[in-house]
ChimeraX commands (.cxc) that place a marker at each C-alpha (Angstrom):
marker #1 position -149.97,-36.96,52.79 radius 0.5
marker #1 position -147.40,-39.38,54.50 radius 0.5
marker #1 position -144.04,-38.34,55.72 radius 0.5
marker #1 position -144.72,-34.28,56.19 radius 0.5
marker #1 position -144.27,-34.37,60.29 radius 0.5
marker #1 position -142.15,-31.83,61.31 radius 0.5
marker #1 position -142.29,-28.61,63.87 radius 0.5
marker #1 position -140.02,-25.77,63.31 radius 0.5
marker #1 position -139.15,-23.15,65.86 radius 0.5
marker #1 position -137.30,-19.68,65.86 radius 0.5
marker #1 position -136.96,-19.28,69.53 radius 0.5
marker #1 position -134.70,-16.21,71.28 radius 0.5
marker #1 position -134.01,-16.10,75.04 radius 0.5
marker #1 position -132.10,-13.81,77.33 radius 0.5
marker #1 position -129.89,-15.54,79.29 radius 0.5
marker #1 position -130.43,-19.49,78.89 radius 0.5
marker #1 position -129.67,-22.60,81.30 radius 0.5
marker #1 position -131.64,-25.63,80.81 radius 0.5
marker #1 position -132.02,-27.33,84.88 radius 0.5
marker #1 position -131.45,-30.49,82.92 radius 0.5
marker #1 position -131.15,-32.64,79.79 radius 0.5
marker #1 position -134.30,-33.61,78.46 radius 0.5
marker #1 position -135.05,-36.11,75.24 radius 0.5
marker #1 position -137.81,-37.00,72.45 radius 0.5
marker #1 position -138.91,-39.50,70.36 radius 0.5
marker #1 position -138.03,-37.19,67.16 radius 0.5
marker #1 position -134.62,-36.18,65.93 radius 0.5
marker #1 position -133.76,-32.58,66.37 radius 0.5
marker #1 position -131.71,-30.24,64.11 radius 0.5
marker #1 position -130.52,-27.43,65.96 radius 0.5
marker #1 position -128.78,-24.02,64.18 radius 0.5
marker #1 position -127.81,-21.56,66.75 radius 0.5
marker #1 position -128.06,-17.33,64.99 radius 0.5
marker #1 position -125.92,-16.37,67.76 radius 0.5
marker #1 position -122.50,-17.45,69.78 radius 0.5
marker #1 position -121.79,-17.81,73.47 radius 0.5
marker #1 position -122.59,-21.02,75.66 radius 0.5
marker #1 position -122.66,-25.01,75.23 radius 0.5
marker #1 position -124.74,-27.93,74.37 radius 0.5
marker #1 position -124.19,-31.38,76.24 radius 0.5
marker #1 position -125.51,-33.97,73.98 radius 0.5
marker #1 position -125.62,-37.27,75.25 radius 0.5
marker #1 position -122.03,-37.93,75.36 radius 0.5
marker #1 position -120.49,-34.65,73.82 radius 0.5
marker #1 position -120.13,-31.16,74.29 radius 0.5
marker #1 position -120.07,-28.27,71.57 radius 0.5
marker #1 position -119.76,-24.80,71.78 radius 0.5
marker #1 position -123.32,-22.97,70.78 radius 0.5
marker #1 position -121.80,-20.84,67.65 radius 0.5
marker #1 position -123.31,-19.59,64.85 radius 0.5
marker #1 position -122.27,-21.43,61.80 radius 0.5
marker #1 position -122.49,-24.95,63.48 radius 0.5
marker #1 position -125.31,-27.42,62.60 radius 0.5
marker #1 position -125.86,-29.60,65.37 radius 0.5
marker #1 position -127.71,-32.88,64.33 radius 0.5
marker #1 position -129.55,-34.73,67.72 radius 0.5
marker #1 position -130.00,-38.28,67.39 radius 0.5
marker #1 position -133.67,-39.11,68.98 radius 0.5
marker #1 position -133.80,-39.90,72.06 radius 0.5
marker #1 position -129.95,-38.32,73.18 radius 0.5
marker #1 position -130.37,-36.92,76.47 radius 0.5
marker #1 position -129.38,-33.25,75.79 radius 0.5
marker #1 position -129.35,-29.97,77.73 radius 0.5
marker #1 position -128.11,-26.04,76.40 radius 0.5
marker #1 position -126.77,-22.93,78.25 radius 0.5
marker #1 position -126.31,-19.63,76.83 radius 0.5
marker #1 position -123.09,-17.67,78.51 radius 0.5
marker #1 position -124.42,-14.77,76.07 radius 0.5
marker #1 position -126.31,-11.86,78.10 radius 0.5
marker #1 position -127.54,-10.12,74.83 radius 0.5
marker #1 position -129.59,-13.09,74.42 radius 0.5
marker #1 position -129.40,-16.56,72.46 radius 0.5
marker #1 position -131.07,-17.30,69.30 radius 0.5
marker #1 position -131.52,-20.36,67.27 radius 0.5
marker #1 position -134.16,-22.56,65.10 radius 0.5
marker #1 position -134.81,-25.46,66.34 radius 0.5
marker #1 position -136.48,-28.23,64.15 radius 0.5
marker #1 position -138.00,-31.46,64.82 radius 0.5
marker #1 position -139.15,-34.84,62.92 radius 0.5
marker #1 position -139.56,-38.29,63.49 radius 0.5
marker #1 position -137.76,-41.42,61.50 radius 0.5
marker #1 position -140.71,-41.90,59.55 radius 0.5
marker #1 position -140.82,-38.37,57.85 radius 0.5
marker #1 position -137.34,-39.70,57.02 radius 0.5
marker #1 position -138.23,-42.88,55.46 radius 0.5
marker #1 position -140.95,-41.49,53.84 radius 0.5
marker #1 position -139.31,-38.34,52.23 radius 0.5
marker #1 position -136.29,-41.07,51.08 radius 0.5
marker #1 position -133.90,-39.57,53.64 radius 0.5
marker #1 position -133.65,-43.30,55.78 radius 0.5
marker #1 position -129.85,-42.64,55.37 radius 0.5
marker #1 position -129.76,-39.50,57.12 radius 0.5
marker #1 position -131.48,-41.82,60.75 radius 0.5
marker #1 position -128.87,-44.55,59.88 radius 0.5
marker #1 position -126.12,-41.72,60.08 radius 0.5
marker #1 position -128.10,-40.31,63.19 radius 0.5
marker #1 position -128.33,-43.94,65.24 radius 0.5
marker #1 position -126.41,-43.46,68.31 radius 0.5
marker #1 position -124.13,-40.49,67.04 radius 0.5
marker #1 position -125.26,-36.70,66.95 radius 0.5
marker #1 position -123.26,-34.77,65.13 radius 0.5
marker #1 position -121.85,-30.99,65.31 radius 0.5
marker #1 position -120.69,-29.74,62.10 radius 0.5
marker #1 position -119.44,-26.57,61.26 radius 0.5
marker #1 position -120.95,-24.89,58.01 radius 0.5
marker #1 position -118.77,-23.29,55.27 radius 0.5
marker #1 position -120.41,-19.22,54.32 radius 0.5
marker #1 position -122.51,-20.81,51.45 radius 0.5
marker #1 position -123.38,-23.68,53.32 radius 0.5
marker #1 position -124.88,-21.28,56.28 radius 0.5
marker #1 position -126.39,-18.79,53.71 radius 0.5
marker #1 position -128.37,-21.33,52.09 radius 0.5
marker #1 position -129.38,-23.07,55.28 radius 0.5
marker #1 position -130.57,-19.73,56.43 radius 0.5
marker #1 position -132.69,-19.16,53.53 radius 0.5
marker #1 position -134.13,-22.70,53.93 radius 0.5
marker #1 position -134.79,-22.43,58.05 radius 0.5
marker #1 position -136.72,-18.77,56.43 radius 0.5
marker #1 position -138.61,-20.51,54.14 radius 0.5
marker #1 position -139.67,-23.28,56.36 radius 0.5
marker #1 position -140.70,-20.82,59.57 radius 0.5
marker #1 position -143.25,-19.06,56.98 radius 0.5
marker #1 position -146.71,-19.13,57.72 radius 0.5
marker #1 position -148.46,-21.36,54.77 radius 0.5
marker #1 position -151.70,-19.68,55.08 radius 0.5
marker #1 position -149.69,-16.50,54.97 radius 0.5
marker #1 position -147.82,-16.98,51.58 radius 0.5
marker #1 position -150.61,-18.56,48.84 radius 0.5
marker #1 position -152.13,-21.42,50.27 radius 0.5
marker #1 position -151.21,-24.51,48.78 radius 0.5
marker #1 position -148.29,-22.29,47.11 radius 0.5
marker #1 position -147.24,-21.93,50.65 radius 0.5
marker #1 position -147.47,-25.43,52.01 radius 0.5
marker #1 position -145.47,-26.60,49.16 radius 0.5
marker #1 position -142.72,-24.01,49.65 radius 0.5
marker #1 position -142.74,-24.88,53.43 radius 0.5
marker #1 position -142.17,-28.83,52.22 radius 0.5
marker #1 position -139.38,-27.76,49.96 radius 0.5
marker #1 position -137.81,-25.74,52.23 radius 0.5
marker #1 position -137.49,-29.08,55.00 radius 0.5
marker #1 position -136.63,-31.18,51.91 radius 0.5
marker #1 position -133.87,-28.78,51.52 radius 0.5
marker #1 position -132.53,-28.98,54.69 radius 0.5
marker #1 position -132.41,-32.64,55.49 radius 0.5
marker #1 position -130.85,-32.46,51.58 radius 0.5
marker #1 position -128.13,-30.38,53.06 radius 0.5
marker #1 position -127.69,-32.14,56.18 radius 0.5
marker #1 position -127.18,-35.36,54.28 radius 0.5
marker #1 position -124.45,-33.34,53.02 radius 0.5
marker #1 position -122.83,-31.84,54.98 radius 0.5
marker #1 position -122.68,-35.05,57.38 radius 0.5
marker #1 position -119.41,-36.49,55.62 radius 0.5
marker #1 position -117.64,-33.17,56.92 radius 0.5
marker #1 position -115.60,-32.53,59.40 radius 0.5
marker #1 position -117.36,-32.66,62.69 radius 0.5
marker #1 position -116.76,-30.35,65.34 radius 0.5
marker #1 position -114.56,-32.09,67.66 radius 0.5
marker #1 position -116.22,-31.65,71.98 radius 0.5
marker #1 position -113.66,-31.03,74.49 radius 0.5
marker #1 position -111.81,-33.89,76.35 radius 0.5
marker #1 position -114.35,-35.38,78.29 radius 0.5
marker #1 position -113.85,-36.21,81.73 radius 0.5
marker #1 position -114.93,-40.06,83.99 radius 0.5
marker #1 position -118.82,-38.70,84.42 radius 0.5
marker #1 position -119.34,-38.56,80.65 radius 0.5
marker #1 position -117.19,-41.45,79.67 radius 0.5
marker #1 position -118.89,-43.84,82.59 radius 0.5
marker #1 position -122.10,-42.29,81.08 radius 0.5
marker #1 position -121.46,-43.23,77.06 radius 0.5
marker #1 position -120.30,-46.19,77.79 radius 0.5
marker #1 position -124.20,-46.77,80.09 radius 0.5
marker #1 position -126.27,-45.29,77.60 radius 0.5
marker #1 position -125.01,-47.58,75.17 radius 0.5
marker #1 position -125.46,-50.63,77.23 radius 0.5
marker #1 position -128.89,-49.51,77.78 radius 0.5
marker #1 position -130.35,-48.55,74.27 radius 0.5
marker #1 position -129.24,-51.89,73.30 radius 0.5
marker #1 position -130.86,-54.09,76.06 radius 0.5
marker #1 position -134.04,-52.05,76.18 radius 0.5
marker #1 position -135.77,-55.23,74.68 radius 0.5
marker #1 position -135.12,-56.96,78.36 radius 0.5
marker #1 position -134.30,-56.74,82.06 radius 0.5
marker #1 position -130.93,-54.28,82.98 radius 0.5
marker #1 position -129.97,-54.72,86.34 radius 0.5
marker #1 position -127.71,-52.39,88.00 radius 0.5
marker #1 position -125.37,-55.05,88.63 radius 0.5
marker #1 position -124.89,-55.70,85.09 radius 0.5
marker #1 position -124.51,-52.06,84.30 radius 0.5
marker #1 position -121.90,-51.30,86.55 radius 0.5
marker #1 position -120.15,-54.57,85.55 radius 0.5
marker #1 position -120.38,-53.37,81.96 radius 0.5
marker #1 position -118.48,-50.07,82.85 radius 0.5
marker #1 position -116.28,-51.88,84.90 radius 0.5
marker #1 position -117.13,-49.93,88.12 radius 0.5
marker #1 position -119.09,-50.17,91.66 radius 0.5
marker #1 position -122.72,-49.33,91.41 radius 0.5
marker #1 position -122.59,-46.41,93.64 radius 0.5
marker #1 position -119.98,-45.18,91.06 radius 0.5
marker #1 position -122.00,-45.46,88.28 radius 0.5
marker #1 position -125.38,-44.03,89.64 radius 0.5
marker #1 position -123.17,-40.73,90.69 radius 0.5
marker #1 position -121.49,-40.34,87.65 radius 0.5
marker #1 position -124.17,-41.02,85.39 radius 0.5
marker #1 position -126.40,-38.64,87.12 radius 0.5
marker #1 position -123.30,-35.92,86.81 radius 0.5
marker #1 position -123.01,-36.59,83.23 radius 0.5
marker #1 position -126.90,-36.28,82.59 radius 0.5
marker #1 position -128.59,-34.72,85.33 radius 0.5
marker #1 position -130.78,-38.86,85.35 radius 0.5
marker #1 position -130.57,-41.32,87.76 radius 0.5
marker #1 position -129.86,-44.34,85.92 radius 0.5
marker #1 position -133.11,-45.64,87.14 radius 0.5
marker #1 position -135.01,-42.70,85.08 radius 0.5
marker #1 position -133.12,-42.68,81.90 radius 0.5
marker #1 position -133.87,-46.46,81.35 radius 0.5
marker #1 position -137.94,-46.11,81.98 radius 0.5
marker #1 position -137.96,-42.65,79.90 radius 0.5
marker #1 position -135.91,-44.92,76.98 radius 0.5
marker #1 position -138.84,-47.73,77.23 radius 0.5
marker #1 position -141.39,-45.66,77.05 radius 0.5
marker #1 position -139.68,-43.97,74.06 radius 0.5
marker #1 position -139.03,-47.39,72.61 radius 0.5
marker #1 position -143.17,-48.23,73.11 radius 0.5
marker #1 position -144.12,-44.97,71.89 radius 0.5
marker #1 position -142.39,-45.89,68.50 radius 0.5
marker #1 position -143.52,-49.58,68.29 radius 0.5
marker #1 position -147.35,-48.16,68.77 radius 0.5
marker #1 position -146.96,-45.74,66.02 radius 0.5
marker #1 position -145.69,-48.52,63.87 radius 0.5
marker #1 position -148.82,-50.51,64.90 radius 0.5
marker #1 position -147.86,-52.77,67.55 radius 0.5
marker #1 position -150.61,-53.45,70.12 radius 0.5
marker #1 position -150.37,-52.44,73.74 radius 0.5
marker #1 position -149.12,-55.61,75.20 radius 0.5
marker #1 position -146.79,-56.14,72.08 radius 0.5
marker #1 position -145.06,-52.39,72.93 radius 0.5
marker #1 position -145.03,-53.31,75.98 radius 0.5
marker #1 position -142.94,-56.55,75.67 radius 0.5
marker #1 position -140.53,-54.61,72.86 radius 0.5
marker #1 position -139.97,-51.89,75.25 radius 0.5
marker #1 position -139.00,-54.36,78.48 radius 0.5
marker #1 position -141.54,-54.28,80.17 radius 0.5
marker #1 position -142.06,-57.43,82.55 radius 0.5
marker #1 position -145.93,-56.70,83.23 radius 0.5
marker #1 position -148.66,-55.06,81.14 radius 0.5
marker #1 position -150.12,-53.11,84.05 radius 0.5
marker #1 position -147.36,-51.85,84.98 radius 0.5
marker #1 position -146.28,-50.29,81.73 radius 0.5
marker #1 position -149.47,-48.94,81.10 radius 0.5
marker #1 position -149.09,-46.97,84.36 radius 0.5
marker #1 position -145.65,-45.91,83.45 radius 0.5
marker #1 position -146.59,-44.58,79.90 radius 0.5
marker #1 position -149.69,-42.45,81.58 radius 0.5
marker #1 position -147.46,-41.33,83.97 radius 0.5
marker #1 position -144.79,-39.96,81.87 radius 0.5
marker #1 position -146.82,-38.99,78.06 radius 0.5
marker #1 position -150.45,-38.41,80.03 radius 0.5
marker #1 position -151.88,-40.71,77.40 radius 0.5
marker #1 position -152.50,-44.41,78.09 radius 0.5
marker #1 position -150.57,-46.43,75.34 radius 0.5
marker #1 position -153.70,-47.28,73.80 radius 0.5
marker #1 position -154.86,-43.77,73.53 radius 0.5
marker #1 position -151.57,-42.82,72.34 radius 0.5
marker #1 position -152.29,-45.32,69.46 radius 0.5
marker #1 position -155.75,-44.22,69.04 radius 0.5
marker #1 position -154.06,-40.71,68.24 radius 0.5
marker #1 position -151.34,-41.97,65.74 radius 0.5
marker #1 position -154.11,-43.35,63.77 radius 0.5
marker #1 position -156.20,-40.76,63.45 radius 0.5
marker #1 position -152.80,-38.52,62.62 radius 0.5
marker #1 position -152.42,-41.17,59.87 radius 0.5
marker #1 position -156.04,-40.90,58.45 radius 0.5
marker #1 position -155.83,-37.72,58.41 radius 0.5
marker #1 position -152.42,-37.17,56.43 radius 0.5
marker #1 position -153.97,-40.10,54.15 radius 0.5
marker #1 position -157.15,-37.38,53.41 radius 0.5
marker #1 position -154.89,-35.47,51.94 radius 0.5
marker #1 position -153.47,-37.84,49.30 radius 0.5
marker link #1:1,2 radius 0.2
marker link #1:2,3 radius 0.2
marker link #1:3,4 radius 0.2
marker link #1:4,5 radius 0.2
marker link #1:5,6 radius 0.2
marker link #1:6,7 radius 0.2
marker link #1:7,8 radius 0.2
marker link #1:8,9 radius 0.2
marker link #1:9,10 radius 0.2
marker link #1:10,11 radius 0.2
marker link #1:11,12 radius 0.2
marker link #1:12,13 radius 0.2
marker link #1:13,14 radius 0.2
marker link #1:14,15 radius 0.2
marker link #1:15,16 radius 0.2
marker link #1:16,17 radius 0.2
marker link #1:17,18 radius 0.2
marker link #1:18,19 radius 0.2
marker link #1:19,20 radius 0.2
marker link #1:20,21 radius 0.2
marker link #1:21,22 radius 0.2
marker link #1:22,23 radius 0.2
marker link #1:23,24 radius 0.2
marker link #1:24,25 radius 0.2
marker link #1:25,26 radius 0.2
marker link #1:26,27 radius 0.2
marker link #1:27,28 radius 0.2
marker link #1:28,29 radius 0.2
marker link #1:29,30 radius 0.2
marker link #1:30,31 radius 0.2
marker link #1:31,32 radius 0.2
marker link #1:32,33 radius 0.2
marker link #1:33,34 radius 0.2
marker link #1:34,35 radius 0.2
marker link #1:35,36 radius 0.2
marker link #1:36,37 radius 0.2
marker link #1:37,38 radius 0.2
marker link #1:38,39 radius 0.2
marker link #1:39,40 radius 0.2
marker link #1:40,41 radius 0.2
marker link #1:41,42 radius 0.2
marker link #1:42,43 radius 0.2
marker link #1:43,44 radius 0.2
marker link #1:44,45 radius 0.2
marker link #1:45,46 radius 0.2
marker link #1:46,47 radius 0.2
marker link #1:47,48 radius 0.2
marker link #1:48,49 radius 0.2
marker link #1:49,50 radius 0.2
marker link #1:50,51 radius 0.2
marker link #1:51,52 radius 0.2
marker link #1:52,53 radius 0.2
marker link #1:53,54 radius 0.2
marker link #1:54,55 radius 0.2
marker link #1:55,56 radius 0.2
marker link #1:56,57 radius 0.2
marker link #1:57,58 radius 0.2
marker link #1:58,59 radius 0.2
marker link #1:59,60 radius 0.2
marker link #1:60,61 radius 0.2
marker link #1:61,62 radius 0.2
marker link #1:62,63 radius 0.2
marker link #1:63,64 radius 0.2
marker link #1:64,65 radius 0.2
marker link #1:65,66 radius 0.2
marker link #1:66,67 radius 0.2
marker link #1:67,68 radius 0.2
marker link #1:68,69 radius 0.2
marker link #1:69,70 radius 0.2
marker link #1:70,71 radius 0.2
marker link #1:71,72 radius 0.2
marker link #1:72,73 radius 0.2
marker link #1:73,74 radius 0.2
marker link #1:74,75 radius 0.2
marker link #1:75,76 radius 0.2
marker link #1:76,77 radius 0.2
marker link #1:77,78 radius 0.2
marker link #1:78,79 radius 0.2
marker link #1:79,80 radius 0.2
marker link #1:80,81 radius 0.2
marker link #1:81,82 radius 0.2
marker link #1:82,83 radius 0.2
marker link #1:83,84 radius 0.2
marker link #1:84,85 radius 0.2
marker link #1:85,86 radius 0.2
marker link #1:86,87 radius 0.2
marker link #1:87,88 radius 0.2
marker link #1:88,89 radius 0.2
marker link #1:89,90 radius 0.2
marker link #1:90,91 radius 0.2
marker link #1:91,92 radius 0.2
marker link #1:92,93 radius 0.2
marker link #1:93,94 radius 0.2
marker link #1:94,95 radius 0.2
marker link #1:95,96 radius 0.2
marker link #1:96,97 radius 0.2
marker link #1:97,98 radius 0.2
marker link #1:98,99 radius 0.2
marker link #1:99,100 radius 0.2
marker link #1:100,101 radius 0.2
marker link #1:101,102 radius 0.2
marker link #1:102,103 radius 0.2
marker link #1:103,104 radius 0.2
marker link #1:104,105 radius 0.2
marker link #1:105,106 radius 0.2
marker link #1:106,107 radius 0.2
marker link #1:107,108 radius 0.2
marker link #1:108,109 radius 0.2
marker link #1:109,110 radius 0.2
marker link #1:110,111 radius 0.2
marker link #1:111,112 radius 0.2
marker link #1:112,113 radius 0.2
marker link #1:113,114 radius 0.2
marker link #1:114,115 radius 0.2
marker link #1:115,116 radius 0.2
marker link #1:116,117 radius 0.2
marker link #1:117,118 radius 0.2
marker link #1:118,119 radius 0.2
marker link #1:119,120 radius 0.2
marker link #1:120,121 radius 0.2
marker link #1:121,122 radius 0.2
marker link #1:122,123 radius 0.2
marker link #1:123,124 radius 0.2
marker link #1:124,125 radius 0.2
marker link #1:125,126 radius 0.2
marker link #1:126,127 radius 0.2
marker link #1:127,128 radius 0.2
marker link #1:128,129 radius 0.2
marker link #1:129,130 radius 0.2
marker link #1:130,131 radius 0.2
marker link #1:131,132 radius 0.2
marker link #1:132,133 radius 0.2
marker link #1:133,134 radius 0.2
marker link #1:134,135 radius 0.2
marker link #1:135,136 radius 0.2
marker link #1:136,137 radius 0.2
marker link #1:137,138 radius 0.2
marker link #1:138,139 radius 0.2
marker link #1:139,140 radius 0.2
marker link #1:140,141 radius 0.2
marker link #1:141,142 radius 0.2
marker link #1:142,143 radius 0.2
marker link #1:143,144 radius 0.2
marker link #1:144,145 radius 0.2
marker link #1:145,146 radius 0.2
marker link #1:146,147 radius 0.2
marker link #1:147,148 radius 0.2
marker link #1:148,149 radius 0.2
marker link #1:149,150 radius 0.2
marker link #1:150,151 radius 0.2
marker link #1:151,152 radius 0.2
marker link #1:152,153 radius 0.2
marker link #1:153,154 radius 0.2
marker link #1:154,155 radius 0.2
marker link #1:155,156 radius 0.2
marker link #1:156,157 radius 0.2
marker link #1:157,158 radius 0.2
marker link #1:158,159 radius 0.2
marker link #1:159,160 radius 0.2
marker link #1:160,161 radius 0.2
marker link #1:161,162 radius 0.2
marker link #1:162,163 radius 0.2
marker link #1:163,164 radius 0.2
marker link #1:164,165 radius 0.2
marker link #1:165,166 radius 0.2
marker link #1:166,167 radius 0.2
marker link #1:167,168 radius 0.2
marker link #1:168,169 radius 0.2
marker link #1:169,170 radius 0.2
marker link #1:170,171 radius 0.2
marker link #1:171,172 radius 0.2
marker link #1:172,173 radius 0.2
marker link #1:173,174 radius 0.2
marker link #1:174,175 radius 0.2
marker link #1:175,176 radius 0.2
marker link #1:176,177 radius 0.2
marker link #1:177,178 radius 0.2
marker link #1:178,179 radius 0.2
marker link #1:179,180 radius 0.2
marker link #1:180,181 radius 0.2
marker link #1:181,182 radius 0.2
marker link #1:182,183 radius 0.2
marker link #1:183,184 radius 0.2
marker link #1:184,185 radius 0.2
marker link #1:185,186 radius 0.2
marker link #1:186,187 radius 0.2
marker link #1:187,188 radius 0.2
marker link #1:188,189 radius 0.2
marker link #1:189,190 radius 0.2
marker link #1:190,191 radius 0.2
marker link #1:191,192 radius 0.2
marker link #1:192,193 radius 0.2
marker link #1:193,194 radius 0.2
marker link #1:194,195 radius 0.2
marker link #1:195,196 radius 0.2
marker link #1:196,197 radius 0.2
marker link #1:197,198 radius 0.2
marker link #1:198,199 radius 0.2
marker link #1:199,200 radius 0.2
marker link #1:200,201 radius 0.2
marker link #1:201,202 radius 0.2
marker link #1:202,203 radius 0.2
marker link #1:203,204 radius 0.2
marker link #1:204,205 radius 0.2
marker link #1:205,206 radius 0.2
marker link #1:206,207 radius 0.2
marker link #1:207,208 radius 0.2
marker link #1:208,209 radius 0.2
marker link #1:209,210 radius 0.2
marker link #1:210,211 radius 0.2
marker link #1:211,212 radius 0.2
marker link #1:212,213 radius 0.2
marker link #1:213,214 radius 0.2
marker link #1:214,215 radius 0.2
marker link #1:215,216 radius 0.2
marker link #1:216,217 radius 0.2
marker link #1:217,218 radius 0.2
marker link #1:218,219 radius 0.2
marker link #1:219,220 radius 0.2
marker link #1:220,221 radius 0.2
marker link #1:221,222 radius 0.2
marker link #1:222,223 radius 0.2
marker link #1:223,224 radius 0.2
marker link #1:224,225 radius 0.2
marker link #1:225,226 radius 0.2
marker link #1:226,227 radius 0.2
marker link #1:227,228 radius 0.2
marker link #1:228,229 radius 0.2
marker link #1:229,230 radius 0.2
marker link #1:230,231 radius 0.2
marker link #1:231,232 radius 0.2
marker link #1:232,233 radius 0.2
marker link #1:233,234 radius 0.2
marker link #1:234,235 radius 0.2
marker link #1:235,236 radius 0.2
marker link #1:236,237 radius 0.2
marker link #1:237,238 radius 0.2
marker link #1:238,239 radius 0.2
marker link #1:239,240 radius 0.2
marker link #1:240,241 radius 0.2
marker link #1:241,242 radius 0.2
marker link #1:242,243 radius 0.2
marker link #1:243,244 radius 0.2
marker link #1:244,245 radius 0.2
marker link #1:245,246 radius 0.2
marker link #1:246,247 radius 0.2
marker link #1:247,248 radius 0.2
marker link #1:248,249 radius 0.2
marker link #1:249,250 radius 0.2
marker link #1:250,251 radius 0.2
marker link #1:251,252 radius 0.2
marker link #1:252,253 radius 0.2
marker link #1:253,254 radius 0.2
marker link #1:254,255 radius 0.2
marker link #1:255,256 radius 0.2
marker link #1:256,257 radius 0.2
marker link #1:257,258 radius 0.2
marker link #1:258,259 radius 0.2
marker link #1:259,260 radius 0.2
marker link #1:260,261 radius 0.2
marker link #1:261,262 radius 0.2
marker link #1:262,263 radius 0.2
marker link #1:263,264 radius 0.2
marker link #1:264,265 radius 0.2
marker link #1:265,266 radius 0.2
marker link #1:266,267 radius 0.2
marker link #1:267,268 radius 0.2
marker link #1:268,269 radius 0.2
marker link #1:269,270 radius 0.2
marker link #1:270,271 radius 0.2
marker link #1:271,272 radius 0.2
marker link #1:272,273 radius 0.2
marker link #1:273,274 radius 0.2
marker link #1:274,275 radius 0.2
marker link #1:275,276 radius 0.2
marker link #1:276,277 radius 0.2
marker link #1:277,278 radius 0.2
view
């Protein structure tokens, strides 16, 4: 069946510090069981508390660190826009474009997403089957039903933040909206109204990237999306900037270990086989 791709995780460290920010192709819902330590996403910074649900838009460069010595605990839950679309939750990646969220959960709102983060970590071939499966779907329907809600909240507010992150938002936005052609340094640093060698330090301050990286890890994002969608290799390649085919086909092995038409290959046959089950 269509639109049931999703990975859940109950992870629990000692003492946690990510080297640096990572990103995905999939949106991430993170909610933290214990309190103590940060997460930088993208732009912001919250507190890692428990009680906070902190919604990742795909592709925001993010990194965590746990000041807590007892250890840090949290569920961790991924997805891609098309489960959205599919499960008729588009409204929840509109909300998501270009603005994670933190937002702090009322006690009934953090019971009840408890029970459904439960639910959705059970094994299904531990709980009845097909019983199971479908409790493990209702349990992520649940929780991108309460996220939806929960979204017009209050959000948790990050701490001032300082020229690295500003000179940073103001790049990655630049970026994710020229992905579809050339960016040139000098029209970056123009854009944030700064010197180049300005920029490139502050950006890489902010998010632990040379700007360099964070704009061929965003294309091959952006390809990796218009494959799945069913665009063919030269086609991704154009959408994602890319000035020559060869060229992005060594950058996509490079980075996923897949050639983009393998990667495609793969999507396909993840498609057929969610279609088998129909």
């Amino acid at each position: 069946m269509r639109g049931w791709d999703f990975e859940l995780q109950r992870r629990d460290s000692g003492l946690w510090h990510m080297e640096r920010p990572h990103f995905h192709e999939e949106y991430e819902i993170l909610l933290p069981l214990t309190c103590g330590g940060s997460i930088f996403v993208d732009r912001q910074a919250w507190p890692l508390r428990r009680g906070f649900l902190i919604l990742i838009d795909a592709a925001a460069p993010h990194r965590s660190f746990s000041s807590r010595s007892s250890g840090y605990s949290r569920y961790v839950l991924h997805f891609p826009r098309e489960t959205l679309e599919a499960q008729g939750a588009a409204a929840l990646a509109e909300h998501l474009e270009n603005q994670s969220r933190c937002i702090a959960l009322g006690r009934e709102e953090l019971e009840r997403c408890l029970s459904l983060f439960a639910a959705l970590e059970e094994d299904p071939a531990g709980v009845g089957g097909t019983a199971g499966l479908l409790q493990r779907r209702a349990a992520f329907l649940g929780i991108l039903a309460l996220a939806c809600r929960v979204w017009g909240g209050e959000p948790v507010q990050p701490p001032q933040r300082g020229p690295a992150d500003l000179a940073a938002q103001a790049a990655i936005s630049y970026i994710r909206s020229h992905l579809d052609g050339p960016i040139t340094l000098d029209a970056l640093a123009a854009e944030c109204f700064m010197s180049k060698s300005t920029l490139c330090h502050r950006f890489k301050e902010a998010t632990g990237y040379s700007v360099g990286e964070y704009i061929i890890h965003c294309r091959v994002l952006r390809a990796r999306s218009l494959l799945r969608c069913g665009a063919s290799v030269q086609q991704a390649g154009e959408g994602a900037g890319f000035g020559d085919n060869a060229h992005f086909i060594r950058t996509f092995k490079r980075l996923t270990g897949l050639s983009p038409g393998q990667y495609a290959k793969s999507c396909r046959a993840a498609a057929a086989g969610r279609d088998s089950h129909v």
